[in-house]
N, CA, C and O atoms as a GROMACS GRO file, in nm:
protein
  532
    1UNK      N    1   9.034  10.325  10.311
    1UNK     CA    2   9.021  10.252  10.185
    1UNK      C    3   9.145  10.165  10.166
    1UNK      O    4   9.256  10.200  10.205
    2UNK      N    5   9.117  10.040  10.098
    2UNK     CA    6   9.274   9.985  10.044
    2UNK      C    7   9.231   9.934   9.911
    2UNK      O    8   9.118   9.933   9.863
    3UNK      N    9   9.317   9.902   9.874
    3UNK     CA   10   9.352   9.892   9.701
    3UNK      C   11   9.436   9.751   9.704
    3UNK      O   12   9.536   9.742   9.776
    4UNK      N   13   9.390   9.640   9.624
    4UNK     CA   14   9.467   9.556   9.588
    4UNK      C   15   9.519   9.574   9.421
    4UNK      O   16   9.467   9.574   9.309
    5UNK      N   17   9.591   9.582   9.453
    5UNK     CA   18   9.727   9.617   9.296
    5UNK      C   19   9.716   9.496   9.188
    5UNK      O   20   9.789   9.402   9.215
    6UNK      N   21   9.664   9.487   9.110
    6UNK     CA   22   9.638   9.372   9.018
    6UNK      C   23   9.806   9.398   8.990
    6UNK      O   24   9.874   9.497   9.018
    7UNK      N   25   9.857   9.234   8.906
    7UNK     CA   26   9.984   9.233   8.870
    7UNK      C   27  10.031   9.305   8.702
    7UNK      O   28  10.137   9.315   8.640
    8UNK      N   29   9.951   9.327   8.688
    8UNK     CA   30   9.952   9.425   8.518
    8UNK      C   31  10.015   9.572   8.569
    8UNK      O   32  10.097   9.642   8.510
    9UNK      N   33   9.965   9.592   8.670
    9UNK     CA   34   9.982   9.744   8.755
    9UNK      C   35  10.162   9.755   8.743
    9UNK      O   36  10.231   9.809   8.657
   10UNK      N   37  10.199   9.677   8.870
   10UNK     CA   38  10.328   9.665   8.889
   10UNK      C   39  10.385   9.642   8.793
   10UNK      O   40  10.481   9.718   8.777
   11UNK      N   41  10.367   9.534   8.682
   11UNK     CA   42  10.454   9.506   8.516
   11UNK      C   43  10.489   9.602   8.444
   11UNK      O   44  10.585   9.614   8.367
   12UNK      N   45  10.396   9.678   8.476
   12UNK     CA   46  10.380   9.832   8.374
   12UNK      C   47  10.488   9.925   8.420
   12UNK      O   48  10.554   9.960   8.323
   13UNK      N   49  10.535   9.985   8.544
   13UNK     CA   50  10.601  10.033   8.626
   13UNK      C   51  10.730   9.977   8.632
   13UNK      O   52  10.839  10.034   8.638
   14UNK      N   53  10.701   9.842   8.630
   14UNK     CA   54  10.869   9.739   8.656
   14UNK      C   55  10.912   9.764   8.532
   14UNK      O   56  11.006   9.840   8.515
   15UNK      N   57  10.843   9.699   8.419
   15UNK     CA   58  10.910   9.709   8.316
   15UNK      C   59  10.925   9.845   8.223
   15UNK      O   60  10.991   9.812   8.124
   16UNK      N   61  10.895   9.973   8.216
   16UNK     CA   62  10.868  10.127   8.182
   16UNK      C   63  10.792  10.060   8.085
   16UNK      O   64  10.858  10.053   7.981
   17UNK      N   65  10.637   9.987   8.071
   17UNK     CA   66  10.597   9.927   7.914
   17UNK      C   67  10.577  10.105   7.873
   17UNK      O   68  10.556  10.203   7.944
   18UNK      N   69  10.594  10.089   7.736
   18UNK     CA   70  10.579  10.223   7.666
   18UNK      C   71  10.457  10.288   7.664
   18UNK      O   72  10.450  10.410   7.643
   19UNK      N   73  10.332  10.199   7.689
   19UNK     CA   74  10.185  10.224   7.642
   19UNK      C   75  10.142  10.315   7.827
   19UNK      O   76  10.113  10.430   7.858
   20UNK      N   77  10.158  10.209   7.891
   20UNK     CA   78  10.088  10.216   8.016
   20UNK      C   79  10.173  10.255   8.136
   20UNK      O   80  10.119  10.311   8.232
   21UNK      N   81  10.276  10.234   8.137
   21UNK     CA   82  10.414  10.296   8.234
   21UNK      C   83  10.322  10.376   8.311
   21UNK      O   84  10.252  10.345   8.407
   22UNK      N   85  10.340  10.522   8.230
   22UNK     CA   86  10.255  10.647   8.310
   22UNK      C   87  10.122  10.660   8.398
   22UNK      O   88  10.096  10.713   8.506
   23UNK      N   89  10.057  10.597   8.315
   23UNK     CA   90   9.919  10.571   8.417
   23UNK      C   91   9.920  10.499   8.492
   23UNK      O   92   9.878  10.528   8.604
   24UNK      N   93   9.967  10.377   8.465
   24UNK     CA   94   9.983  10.284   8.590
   24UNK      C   95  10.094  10.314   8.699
   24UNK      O   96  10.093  10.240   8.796
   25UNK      N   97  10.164  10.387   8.695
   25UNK     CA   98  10.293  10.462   8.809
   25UNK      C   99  10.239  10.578   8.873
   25UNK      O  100  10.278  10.611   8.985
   26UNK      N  101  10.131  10.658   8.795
   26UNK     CA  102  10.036  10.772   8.832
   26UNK      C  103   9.953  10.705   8.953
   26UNK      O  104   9.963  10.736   9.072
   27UNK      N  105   9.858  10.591   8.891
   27UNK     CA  106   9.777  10.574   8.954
   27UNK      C  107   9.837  10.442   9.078
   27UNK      O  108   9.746  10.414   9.155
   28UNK      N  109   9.929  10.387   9.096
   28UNK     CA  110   9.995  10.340   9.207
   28UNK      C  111  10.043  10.453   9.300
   28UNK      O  112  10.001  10.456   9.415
   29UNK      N  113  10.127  10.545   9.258
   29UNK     CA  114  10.132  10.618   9.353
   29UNK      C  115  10.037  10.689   9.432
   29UNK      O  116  10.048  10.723   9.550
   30UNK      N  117   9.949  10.706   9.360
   30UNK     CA  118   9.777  10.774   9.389
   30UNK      C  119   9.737  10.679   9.558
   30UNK      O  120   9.720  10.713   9.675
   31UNK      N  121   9.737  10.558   9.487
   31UNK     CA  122   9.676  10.458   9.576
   31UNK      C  123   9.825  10.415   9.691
   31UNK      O  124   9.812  10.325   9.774
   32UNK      N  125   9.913  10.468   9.682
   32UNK     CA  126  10.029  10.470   9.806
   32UNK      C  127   9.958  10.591   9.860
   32UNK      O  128   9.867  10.565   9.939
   33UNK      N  129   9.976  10.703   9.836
   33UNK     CA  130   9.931  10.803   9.884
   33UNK      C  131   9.803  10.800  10.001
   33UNK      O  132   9.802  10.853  10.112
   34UNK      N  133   9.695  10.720   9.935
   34UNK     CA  134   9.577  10.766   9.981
   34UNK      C  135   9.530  10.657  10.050
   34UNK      O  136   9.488  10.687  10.161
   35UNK      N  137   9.523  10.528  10.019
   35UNK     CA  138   9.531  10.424  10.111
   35UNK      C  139   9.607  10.305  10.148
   35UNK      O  140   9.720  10.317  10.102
   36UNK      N  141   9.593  10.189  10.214
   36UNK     CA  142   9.642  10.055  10.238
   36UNK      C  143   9.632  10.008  10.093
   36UNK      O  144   9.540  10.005  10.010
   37UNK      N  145   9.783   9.965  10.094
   37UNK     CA  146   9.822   9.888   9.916
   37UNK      C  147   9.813   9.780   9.916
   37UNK      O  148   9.902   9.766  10.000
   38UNK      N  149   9.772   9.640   9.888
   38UNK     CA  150   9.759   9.521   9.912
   38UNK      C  151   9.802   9.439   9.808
   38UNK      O  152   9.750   9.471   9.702
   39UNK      N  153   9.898   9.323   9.799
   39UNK     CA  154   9.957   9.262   9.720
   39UNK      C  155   9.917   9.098   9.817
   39UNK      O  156   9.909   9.074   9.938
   40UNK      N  157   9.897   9.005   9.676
   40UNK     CA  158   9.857   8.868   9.767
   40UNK      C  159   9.966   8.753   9.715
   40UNK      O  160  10.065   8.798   9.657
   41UNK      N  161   9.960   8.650   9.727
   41UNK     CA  162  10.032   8.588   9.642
   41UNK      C  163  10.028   8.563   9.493
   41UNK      O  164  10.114   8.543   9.407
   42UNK      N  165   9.889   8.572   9.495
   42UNK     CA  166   9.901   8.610   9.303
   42UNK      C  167   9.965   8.642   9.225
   42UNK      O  168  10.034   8.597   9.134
   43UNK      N  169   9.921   8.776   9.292
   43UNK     CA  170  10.019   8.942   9.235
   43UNK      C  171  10.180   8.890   9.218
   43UNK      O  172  10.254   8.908   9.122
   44UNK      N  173  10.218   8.800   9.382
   44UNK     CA  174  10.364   8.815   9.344
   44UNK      C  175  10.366   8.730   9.279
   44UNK      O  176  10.419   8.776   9.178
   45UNK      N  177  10.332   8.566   9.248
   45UNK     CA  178  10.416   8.490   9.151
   45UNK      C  179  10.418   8.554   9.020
   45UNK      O  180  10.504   8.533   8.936
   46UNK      N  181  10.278   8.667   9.000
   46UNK     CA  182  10.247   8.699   8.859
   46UNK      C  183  10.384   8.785   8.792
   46UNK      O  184  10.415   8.803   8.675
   47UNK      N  185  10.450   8.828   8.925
   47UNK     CA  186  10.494   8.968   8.915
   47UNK      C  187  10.656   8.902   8.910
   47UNK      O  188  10.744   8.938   8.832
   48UNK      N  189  10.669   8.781   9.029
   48UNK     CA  190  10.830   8.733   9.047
   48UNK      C  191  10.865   8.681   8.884
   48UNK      O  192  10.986   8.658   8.884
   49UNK      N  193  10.828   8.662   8.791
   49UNK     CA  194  10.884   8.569   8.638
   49UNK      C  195  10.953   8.657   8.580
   49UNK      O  196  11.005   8.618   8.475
   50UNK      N  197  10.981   8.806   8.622
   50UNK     CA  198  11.047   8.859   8.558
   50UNK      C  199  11.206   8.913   8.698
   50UNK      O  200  11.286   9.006   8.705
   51UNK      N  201  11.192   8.857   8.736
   51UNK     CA  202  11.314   8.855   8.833
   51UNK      C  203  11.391   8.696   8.871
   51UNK      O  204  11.347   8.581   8.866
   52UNK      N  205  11.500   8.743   8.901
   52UNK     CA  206  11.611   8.632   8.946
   52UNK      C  207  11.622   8.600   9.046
   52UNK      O  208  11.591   8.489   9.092
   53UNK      N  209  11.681   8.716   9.114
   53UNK     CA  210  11.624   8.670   9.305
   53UNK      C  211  11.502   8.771   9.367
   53UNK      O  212  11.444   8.873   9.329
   54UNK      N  213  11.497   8.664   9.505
   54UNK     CA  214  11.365   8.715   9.562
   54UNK      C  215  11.382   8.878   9.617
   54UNK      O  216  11.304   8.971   9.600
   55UNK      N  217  11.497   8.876   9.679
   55UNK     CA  218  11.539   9.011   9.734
   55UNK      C  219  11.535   9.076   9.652
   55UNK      O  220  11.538   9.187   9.706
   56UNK      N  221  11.523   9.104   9.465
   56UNK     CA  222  11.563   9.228   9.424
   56UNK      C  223  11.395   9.253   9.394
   56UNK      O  224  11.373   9.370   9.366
   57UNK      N  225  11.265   9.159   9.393
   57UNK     CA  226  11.155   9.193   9.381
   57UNK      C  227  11.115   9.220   9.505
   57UNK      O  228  11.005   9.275   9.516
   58UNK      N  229  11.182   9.195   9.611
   58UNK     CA  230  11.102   9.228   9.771
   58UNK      C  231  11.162   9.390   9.796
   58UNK      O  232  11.099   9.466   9.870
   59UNK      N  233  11.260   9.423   9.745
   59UNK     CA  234  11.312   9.548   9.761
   59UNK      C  235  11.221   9.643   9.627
   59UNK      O  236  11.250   9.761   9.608
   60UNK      N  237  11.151   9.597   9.572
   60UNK     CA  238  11.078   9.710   9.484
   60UNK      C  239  10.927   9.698   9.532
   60UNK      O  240  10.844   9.785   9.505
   61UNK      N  241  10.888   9.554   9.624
   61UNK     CA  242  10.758   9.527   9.712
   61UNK      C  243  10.801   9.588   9.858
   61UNK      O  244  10.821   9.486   9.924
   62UNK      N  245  10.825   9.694   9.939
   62UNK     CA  246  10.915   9.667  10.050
   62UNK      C  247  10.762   9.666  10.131
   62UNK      O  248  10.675   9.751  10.118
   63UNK      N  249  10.756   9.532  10.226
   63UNK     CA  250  10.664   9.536  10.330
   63UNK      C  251  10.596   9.691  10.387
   63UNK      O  252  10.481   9.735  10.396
   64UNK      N  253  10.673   9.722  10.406
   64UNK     CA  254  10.568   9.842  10.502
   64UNK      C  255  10.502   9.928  10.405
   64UNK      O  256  10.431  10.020  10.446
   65UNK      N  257  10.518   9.906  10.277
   65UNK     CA  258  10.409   9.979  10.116
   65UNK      C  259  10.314   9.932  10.081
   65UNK      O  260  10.210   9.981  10.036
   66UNK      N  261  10.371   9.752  10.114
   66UNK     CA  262  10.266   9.676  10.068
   66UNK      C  263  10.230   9.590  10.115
   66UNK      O  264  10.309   9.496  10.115
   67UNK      N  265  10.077   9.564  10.189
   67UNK     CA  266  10.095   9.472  10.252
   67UNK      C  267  10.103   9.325  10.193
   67UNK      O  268  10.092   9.308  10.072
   68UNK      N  269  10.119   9.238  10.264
   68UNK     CA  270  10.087   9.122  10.160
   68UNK      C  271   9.955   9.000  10.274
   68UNK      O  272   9.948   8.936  10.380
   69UNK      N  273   9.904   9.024  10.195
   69UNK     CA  274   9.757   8.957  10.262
   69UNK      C  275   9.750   8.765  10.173
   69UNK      O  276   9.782   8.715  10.065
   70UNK      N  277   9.704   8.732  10.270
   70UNK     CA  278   9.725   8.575  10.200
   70UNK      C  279   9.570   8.583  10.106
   70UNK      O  280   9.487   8.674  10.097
   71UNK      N  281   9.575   8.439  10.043
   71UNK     CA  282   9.428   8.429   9.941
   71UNK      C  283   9.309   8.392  10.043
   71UNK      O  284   9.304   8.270  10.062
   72UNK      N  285   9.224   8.456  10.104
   72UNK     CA  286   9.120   8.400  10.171
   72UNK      C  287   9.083   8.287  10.130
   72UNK      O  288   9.128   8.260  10.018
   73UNK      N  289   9.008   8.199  10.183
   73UNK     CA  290   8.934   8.034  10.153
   73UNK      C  291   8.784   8.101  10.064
   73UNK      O  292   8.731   8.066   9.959
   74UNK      N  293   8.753   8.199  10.152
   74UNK     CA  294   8.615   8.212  10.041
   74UNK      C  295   8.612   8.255   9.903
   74UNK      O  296   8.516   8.239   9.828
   75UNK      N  297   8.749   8.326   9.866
   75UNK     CA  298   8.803   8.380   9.778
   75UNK      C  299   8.795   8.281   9.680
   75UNK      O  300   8.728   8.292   9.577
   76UNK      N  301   8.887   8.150   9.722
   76UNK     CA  302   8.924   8.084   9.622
   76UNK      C  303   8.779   7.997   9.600
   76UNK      O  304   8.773   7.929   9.497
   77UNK      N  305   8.674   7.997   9.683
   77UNK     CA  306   8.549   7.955   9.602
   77UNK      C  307   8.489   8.039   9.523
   77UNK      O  308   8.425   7.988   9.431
   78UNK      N  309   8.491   8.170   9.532
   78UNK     CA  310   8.411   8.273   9.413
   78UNK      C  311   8.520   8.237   9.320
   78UNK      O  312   8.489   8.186   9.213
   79UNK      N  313   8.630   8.256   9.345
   79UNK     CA  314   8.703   8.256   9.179
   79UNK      C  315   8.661   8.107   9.114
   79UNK      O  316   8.623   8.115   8.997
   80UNK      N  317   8.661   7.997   9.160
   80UNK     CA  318   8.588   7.874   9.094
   80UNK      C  319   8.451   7.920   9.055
   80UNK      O  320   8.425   7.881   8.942
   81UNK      N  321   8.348   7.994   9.114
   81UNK     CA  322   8.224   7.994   9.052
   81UNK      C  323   8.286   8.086   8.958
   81UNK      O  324   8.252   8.022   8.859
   82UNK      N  325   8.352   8.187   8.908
   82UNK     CA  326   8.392   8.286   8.852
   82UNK      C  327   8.448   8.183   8.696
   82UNK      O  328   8.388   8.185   8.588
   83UNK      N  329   8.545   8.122   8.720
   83UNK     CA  330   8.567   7.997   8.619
   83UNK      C  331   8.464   7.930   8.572
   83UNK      O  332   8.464   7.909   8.450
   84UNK      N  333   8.326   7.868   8.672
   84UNK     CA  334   8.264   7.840   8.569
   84UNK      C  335   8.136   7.932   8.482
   84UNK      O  336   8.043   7.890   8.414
   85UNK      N  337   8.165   8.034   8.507
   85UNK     CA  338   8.067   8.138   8.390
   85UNK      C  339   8.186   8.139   8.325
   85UNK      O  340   8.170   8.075   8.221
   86UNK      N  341   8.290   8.176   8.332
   86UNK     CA  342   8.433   8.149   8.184
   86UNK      C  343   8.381   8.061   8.116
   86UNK      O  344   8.309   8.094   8.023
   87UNK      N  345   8.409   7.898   8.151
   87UNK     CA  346   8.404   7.797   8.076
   87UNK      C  347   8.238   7.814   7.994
   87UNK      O  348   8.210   7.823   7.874
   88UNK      N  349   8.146   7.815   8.122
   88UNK     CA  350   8.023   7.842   8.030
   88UNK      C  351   8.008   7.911   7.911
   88UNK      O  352   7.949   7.867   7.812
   89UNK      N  353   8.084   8.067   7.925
   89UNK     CA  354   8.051   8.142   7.818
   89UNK      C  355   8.176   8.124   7.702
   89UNK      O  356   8.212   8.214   7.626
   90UNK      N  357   8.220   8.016   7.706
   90UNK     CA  358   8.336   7.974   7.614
   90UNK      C  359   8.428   7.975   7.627
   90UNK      O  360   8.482   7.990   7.517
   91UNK      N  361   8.528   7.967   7.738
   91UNK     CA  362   8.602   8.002   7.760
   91UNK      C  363   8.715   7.848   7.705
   91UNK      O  364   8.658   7.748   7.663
   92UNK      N  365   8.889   7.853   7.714
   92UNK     CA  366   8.871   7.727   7.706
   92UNK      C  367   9.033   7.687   7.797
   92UNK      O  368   9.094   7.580   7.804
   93UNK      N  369   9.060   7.801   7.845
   93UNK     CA  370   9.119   7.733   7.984
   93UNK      C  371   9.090   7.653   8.067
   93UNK      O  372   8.996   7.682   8.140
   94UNK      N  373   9.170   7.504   8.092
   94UNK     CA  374   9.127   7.436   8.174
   94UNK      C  375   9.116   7.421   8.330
   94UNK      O  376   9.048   7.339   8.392
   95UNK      N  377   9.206   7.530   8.383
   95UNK     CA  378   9.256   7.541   8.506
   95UNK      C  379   9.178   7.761   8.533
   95UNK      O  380   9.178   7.841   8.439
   96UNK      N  381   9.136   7.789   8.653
   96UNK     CA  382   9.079   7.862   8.683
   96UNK      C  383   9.242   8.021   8.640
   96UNK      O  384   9.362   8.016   8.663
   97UNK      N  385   9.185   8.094   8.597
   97UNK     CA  386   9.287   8.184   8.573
   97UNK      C  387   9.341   8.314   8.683
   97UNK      O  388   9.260   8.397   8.723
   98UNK      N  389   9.447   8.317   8.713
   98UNK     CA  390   9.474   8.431   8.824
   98UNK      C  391   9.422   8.525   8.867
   98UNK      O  392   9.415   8.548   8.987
   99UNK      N  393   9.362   8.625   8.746
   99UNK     CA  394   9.235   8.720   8.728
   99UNK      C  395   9.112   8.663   8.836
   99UNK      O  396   9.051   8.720   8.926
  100UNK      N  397   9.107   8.534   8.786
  100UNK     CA  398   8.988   8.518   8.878
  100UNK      C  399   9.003   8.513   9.047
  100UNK      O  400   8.918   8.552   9.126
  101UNK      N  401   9.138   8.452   9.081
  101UNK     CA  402   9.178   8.484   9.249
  101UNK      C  403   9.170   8.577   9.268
  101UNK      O  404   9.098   8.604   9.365
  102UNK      N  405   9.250   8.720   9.176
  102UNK     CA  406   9.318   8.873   9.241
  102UNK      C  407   9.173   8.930   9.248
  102UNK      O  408   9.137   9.002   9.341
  103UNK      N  409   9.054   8.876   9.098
  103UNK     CA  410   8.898   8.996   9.171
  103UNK      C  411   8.849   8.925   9.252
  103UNK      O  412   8.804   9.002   9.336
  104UNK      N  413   8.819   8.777   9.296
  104UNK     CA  414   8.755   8.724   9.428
  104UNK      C  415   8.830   8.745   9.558
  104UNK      O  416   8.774   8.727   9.666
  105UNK      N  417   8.964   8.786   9.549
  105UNK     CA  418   9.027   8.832   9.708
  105UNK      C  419   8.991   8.934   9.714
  105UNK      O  420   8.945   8.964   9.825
  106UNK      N  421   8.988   9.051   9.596
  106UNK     CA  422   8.957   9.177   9.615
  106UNK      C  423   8.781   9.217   9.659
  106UNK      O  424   8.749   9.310   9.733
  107UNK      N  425   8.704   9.138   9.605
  107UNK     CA  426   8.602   9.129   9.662
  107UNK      C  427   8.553   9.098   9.791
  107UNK      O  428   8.503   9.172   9.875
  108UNK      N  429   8.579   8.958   9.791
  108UNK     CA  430   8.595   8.888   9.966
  108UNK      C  431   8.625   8.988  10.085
  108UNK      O  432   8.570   9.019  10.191
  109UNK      N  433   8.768   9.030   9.999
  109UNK     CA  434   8.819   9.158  10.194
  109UNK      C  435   8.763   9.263  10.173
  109UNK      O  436   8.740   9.321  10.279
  110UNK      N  437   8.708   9.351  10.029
  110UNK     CA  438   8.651   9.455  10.067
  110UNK      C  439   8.753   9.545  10.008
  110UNK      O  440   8.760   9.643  10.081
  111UNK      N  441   8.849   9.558   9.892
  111UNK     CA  442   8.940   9.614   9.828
  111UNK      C  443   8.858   9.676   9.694
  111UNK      O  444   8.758   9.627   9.643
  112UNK      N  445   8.908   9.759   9.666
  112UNK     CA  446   8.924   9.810   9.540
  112UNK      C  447   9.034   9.752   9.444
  112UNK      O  448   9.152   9.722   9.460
  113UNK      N  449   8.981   9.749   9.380
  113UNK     CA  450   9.119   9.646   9.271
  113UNK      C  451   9.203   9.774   9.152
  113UNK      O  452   9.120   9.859   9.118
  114UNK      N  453   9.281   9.787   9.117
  114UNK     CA  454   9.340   9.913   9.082
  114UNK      C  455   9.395   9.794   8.956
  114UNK      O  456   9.491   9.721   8.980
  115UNK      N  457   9.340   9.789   8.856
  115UNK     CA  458   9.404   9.713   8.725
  115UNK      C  459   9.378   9.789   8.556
  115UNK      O  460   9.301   9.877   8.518
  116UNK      N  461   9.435   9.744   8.516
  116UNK     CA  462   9.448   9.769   8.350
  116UNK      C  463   9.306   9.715   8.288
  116UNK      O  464   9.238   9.768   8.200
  117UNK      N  465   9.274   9.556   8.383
  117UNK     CA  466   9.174   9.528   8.260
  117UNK      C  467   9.038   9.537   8.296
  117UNK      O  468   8.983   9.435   8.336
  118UNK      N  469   8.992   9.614   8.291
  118UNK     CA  470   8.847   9.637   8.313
  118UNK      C  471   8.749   9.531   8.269
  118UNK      O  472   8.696   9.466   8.360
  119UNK      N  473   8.724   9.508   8.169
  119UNK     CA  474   8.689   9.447   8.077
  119UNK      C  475   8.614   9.266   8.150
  119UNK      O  476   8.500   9.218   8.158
  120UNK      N  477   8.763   9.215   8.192
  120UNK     CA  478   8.737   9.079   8.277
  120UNK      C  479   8.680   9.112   8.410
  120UNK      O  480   8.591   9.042   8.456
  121UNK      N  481   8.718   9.197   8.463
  121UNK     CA  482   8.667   9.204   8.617
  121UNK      C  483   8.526   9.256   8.611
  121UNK      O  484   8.453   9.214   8.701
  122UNK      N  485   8.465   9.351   8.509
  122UNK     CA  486   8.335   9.369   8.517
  122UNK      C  487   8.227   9.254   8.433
  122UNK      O  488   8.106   9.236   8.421
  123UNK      N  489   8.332   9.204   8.396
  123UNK     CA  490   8.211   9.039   8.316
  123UNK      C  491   8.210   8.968   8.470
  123UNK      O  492   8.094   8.953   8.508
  124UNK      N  493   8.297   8.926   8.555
  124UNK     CA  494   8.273   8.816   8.630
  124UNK      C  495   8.301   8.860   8.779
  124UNK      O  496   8.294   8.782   8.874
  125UNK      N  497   8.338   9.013   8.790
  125UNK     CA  498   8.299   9.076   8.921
  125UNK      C  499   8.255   9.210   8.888
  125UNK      O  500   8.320   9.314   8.886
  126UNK      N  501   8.088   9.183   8.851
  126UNK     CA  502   8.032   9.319   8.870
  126UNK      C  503   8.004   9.449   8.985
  126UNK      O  504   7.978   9.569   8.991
  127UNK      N  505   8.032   9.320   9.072
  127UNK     CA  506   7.989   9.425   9.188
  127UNK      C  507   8.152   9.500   9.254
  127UNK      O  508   8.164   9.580   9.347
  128UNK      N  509   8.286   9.425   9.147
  128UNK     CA  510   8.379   9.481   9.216
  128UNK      C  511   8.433   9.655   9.195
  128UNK      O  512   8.442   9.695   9.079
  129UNK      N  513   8.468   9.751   9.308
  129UNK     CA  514   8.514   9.860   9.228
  129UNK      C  515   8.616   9.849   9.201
  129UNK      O  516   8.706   9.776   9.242
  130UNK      N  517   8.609   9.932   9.119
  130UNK     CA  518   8.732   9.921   9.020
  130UNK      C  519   8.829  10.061   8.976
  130UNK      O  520   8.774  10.161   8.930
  131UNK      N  521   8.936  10.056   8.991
  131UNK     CA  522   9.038  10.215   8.985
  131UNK      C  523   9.102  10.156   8.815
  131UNK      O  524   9.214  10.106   8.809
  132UNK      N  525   9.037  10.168   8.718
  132UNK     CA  526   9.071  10.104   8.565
  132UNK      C  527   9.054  10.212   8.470
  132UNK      O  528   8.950  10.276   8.465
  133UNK      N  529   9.144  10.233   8.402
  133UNK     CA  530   9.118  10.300   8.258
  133UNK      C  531   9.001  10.270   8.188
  133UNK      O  532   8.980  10.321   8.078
   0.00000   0.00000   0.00000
């Protein structure tokens, strides 16, 4: 099995948030434990805005934990069809939102997506599984 780490996961953990820290550090370690951890570029720009240099976020990502898998090409066409059921159903971002890359990569390779928000990934990836509160 592998698990791609939505970037809410890691925020929660990086930053101790007060709400979600625990579950999300529970359930990352869960998914170190038990399978291949997958981080893409998403994850990291989502994840680098709260750091200064690259080395002190690559030393809390260390390669051999996580892999880092690039954005597939087919990926980034489901997340565009994925944007336009957004815009359809009202949405009013003009530019396709990150959510929509991290569940169409996670779909595309065949990942489990391990995130906080349930909610978006089962409106516009139903068929993705999901490791979510």
């Amino acid at each position: 099995m592998s698990v791609l780490v939505d970037s809410n996961i890691l925020l929660d953990v990086f930053t101790d948030d007060p709400v979600w820290a625990s579950w999300s550090g529970a359930q990352l370690a869960r998914a170190l434990d038990a399978a291949s951890v997958v981080i893409d570029p998403i994850v990291y720009a989502e994840v680098s805005v709260g750091f200064t240099e690259i080395e002190k976020l690559d030393n809390l990502l260390p390669a051999p934990l996580f892999t880092r898998e690039p954005l597939p090409y087919p990926a980034g066409f489901l997340a565009g069809k994925a944007f336009l059921a957004y815009r359809r159903n009202g949405g009013q971002r003009p530019t396709p939102l990150p959510d929509f890359y991290i569940g169409a990569h996670s779909l595309v390779a065949g990942h489990v997506l391990l995130t906080r928000d349930r909610h978006r990934y089962e409106t516009y990836f139903p068929r993705l599984p999901l490791i979510a509160p």
